[in-house]
N, CA, C and O atoms as a GROMACS GRO file, in nm:
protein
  332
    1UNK      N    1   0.085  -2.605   0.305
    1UNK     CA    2   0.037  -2.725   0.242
    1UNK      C    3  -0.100  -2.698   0.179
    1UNK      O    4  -0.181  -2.624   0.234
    2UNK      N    5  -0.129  -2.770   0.040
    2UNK     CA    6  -0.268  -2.716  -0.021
    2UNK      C    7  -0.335  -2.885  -0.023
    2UNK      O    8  -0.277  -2.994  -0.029
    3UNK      N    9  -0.442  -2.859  -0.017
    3UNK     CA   10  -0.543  -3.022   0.016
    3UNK      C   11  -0.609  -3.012  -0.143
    3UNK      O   12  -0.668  -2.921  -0.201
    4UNK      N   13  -0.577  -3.122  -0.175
    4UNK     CA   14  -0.644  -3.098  -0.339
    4UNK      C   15  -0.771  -3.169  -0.330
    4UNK      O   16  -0.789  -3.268  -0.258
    5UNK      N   17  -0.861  -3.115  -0.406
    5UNK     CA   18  -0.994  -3.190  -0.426
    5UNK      C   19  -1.030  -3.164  -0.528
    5UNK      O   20  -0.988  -3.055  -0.567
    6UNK      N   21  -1.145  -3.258  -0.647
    6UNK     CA   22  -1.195  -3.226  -0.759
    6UNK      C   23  -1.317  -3.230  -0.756
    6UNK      O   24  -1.389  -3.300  -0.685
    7UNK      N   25  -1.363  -3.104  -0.884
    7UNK     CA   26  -1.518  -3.136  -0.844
    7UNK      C   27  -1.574  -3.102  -0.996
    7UNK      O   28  -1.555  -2.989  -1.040
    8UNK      N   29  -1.635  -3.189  -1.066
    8UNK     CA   30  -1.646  -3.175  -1.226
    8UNK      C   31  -1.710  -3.064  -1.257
    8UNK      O   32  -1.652  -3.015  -1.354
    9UNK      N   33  -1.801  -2.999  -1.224
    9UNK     CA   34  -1.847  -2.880  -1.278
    9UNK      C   35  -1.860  -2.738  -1.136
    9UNK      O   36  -1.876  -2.750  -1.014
   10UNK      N   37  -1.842  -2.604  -1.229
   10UNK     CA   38  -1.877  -2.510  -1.139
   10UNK      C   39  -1.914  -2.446  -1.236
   10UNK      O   40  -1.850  -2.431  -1.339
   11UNK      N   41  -2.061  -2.385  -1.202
   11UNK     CA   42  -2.086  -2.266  -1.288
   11UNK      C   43  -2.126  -2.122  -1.158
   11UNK      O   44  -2.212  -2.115  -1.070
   12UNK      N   45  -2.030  -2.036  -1.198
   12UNK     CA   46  -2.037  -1.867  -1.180
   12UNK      C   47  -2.022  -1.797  -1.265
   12UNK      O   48  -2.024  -1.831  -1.383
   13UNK      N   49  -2.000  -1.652  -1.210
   13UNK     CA   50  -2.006  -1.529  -1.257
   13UNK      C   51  -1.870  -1.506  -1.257
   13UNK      O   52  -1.785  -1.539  -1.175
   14UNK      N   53  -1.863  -1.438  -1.374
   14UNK     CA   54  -1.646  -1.416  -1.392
   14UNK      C   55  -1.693  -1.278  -1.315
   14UNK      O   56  -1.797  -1.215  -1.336
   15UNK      N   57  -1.588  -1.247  -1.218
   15UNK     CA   58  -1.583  -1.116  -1.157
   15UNK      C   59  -1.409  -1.108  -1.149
   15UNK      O   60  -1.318  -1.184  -1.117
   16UNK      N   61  -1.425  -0.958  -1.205
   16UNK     CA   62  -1.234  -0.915  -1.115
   16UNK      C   63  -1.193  -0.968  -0.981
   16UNK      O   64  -1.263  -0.984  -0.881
   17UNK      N   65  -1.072  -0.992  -0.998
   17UNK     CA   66  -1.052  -0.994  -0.830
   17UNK      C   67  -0.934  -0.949  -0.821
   17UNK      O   68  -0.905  -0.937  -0.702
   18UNK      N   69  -0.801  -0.898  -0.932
   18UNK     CA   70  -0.739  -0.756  -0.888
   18UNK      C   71  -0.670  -0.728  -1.057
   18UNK      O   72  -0.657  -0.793  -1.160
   19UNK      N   73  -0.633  -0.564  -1.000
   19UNK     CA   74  -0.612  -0.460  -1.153
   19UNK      C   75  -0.449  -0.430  -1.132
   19UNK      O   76  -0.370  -0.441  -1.038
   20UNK      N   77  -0.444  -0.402  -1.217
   20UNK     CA   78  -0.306  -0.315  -1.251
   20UNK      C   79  -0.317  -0.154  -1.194
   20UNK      O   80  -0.427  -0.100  -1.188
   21UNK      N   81  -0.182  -0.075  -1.148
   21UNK     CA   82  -0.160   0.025  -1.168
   21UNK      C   83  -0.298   0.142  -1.231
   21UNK      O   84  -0.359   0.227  -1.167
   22UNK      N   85  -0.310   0.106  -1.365
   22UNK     CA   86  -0.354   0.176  -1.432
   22UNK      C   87  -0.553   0.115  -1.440
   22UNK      O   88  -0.648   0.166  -1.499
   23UNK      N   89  -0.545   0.002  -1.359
   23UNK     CA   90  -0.701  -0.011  -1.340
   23UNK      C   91  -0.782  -0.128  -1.426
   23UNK      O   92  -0.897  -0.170  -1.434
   24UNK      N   93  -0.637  -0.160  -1.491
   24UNK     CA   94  -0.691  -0.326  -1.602
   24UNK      C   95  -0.670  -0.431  -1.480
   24UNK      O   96  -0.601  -0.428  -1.378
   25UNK      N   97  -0.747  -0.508  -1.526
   25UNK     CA   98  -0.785  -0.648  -1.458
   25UNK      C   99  -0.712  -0.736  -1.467
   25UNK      O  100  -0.746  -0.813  -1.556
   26UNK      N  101  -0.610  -0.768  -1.407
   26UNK     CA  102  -0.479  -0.877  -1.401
   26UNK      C  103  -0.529  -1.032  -1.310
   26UNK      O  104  -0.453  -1.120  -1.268
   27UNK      N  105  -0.694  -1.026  -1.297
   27UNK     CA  106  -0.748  -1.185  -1.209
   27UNK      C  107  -0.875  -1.206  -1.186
   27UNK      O  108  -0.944  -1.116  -1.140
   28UNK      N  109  -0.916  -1.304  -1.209
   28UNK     CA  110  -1.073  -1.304  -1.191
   28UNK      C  111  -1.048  -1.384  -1.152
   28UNK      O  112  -0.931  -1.420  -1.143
   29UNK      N  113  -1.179  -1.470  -1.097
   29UNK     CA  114  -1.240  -1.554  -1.017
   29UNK      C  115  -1.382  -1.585  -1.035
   29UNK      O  116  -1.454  -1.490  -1.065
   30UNK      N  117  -1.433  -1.693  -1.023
   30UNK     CA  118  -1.587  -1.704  -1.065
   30UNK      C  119  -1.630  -1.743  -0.891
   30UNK      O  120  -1.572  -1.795  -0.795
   31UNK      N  121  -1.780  -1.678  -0.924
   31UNK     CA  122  -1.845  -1.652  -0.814
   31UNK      C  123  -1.964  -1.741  -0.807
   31UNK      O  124  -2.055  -1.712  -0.885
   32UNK      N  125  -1.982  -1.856  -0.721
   32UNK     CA  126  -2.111  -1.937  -0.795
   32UNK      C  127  -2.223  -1.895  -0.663
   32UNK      O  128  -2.178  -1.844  -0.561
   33UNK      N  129  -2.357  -1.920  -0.676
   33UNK     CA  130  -2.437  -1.924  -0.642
   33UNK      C  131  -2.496  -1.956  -0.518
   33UNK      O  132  -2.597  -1.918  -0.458
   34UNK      N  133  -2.395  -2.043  -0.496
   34UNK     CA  134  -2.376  -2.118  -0.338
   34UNK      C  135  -2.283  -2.051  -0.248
   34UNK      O  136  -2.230  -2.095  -0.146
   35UNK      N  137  -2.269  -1.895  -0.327
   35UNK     CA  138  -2.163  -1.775  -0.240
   35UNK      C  139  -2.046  -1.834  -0.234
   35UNK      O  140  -1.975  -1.814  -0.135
   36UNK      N  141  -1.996  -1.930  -0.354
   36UNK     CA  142  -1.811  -1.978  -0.311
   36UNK      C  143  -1.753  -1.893  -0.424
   36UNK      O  144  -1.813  -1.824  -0.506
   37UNK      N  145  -1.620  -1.914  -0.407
   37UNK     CA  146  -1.517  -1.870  -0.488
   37UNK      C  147  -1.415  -1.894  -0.583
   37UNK      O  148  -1.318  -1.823  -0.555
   38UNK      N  149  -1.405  -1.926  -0.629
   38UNK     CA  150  -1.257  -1.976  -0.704
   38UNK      C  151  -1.220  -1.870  -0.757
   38UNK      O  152  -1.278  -1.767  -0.792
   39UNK      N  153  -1.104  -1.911  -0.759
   39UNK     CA  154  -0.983  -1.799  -0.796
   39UNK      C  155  -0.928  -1.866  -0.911
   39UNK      O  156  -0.868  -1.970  -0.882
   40UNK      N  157  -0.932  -1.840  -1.022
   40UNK     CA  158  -0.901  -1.876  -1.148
   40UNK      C  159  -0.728  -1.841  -1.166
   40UNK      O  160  -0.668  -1.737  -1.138
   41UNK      N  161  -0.674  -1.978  -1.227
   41UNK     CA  162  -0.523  -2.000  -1.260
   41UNK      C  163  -0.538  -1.916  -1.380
   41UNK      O  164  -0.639  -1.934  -1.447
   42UNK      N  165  -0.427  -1.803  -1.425
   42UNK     CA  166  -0.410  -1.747  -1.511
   42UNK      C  167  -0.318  -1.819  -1.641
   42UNK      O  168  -0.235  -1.741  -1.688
   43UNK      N  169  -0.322  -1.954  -1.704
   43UNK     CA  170  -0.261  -1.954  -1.759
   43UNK      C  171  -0.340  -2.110  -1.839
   43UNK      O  172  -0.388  -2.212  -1.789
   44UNK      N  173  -0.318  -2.052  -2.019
   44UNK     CA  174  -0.428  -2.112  -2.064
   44UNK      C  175  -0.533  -2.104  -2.060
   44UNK      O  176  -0.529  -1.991  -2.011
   45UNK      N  177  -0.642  -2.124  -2.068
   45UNK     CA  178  -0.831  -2.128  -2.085
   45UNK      C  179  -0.821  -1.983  -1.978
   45UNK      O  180  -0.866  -1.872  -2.003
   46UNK      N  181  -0.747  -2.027  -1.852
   46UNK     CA  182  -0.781  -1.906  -1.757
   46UNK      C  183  -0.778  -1.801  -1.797
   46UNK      O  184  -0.854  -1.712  -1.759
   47UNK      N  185  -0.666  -1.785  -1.906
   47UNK     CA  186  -0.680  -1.597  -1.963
   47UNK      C  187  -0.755  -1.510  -2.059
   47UNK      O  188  -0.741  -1.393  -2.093
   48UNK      N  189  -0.876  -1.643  -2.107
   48UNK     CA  190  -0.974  -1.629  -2.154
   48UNK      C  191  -1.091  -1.555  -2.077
   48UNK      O  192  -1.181  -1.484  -2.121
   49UNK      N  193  -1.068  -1.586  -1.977
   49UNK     CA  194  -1.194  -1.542  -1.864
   49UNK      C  195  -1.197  -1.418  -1.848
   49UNK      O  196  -1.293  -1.348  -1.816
   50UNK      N  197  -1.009  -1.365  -1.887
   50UNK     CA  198  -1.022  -1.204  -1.853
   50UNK      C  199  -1.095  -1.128  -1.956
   50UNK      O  200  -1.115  -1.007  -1.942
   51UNK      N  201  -1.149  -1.212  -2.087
   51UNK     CA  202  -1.279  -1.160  -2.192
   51UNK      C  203  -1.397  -1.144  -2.145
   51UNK      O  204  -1.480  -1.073  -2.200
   52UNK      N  205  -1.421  -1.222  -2.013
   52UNK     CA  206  -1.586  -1.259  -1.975
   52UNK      C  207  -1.612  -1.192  -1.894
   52UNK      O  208  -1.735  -1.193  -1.883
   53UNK      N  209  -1.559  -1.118  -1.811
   53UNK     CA  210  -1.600  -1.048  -1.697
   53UNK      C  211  -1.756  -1.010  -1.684
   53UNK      O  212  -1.802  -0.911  -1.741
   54UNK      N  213  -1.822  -1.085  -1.615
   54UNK     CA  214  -1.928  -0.990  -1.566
   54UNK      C  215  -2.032  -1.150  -1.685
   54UNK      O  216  -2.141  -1.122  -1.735
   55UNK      N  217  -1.991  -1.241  -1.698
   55UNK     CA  218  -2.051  -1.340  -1.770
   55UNK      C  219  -2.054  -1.451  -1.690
   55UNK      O  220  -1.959  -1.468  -1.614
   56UNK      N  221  -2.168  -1.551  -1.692
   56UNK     CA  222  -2.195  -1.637  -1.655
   56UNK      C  223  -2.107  -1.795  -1.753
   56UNK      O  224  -2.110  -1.827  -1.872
   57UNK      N  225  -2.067  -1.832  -1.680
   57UNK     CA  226  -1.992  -1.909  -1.717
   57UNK      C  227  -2.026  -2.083  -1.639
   57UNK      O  228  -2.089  -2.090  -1.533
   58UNK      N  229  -1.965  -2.233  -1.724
   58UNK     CA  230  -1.959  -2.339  -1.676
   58UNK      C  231  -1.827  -2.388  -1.698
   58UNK      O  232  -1.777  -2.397  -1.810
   59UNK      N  233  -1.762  -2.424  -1.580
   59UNK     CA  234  -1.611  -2.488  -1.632
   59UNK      C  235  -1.553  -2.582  -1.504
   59UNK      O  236  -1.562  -2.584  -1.381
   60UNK      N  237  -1.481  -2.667  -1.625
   60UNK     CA  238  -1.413  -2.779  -1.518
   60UNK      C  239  -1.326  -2.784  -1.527
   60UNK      O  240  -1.280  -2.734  -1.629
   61UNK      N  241  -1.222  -2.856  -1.418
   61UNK     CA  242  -1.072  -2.863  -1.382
   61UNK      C  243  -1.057  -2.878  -1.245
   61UNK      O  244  -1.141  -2.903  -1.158
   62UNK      N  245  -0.924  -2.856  -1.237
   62UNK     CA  246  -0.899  -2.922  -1.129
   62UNK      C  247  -0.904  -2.794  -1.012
   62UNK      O  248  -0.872  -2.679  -1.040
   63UNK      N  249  -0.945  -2.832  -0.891
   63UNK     CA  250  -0.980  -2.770  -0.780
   63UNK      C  251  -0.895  -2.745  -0.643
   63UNK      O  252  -0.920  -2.841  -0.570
   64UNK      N  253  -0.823  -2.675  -0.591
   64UNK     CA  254  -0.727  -2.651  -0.515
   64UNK      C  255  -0.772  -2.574  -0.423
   64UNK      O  256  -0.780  -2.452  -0.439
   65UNK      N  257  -0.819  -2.652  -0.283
   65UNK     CA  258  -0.853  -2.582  -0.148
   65UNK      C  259  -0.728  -2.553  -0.082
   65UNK      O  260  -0.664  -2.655  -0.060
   66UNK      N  261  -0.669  -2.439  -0.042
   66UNK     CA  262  -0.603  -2.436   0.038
   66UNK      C  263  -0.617  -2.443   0.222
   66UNK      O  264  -0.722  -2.456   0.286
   67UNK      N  265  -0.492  -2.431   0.272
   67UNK     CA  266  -0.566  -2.423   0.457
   67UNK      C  267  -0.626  -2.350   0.463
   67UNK      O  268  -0.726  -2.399   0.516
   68UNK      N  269  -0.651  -2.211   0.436
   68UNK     CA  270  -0.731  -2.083   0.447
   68UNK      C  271  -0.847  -2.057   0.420
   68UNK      O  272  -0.905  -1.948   0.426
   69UNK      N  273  -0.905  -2.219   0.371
   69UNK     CA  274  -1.000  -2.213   0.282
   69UNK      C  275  -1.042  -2.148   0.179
   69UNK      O  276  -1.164  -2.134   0.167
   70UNK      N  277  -0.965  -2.101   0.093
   70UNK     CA  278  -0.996  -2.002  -0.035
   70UNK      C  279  -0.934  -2.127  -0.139
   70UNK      O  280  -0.836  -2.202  -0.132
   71UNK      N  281  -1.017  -2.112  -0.214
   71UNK     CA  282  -1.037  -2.207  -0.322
   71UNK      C  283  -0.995  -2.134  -0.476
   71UNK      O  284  -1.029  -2.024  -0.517
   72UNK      N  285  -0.900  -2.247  -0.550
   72UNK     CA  286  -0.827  -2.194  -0.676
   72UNK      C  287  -0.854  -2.303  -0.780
   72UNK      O  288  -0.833  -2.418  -0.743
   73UNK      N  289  -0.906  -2.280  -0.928
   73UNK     CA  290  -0.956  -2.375  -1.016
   73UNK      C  291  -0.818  -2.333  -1.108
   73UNK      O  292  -0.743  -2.238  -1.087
   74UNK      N  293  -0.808  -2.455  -1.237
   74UNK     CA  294  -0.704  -2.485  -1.275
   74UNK      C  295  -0.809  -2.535  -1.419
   74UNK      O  296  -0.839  -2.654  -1.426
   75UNK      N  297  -0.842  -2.472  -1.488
   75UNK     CA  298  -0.957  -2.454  -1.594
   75UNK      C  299  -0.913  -2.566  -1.710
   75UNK      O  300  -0.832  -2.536  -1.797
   76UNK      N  301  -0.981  -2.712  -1.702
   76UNK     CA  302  -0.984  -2.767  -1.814
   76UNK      C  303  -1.069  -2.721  -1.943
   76UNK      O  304  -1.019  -2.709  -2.055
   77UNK      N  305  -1.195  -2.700  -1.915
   77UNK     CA  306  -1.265  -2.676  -2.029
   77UNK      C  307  -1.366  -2.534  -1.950
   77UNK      O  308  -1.359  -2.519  -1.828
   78UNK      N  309  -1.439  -2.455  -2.022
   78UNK     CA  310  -1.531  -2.350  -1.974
   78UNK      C  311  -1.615  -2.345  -2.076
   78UNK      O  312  -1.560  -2.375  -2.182
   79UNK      N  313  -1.743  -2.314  -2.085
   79UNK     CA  314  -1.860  -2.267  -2.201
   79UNK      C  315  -1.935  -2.115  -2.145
   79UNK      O  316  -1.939  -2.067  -2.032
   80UNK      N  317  -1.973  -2.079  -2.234
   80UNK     CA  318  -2.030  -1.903  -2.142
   80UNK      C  319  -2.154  -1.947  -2.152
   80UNK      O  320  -2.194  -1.985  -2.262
   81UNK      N  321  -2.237  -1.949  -2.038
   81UNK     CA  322  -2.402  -1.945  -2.062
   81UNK      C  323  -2.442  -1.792  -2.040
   81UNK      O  324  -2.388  -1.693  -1.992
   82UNK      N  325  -2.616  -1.837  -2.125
   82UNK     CA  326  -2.688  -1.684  -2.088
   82UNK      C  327  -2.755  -1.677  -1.957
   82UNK      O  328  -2.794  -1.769  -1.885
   83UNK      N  329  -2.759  -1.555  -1.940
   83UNK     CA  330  -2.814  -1.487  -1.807
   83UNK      C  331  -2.936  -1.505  -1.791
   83UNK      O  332  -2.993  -1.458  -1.693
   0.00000   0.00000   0.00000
């Protein structure tokens, strides 16, 4: 069972979070400041992110805590800020 919650803005850092075979980046996740996580939905805006890696980013959507507590965003909108 996943507990849904929303939360209008998160801004992190796009980081990998796993590669292919050959060492390309098939998932990111943004990393915010307050040491949380999201795990970015790959489909739509999300496969944009696999451009940003290693960029500071702001984006909203919808927010998906699971029991395990690992947290998955569902990317309505994103903007890249500077560092």
């Amino acid at each position: 069972m996943v507990r849904k919650r929303s939360k209008p803005l998160i801004e992190g850092v796009v980081i990998p979070s796993s590669w292919d075979e050959n060492g390309i980046i098939t998932g990111v996740s943004l990393h915010t400041s307050d040491e949380k996580e999201y795990q970015v939905q790959l489909n739509g805006l999300g496969l944009e992110l696999l451009e940003l890696v290693q960029h500071k980013v702001e984006a909203t959507g919808k927010i998906r805590e699971r029991l395990d507590g690992s947290r998955q965003i569902i990317l309505n909108s994103y903007r890249k800020l500077t560092l």
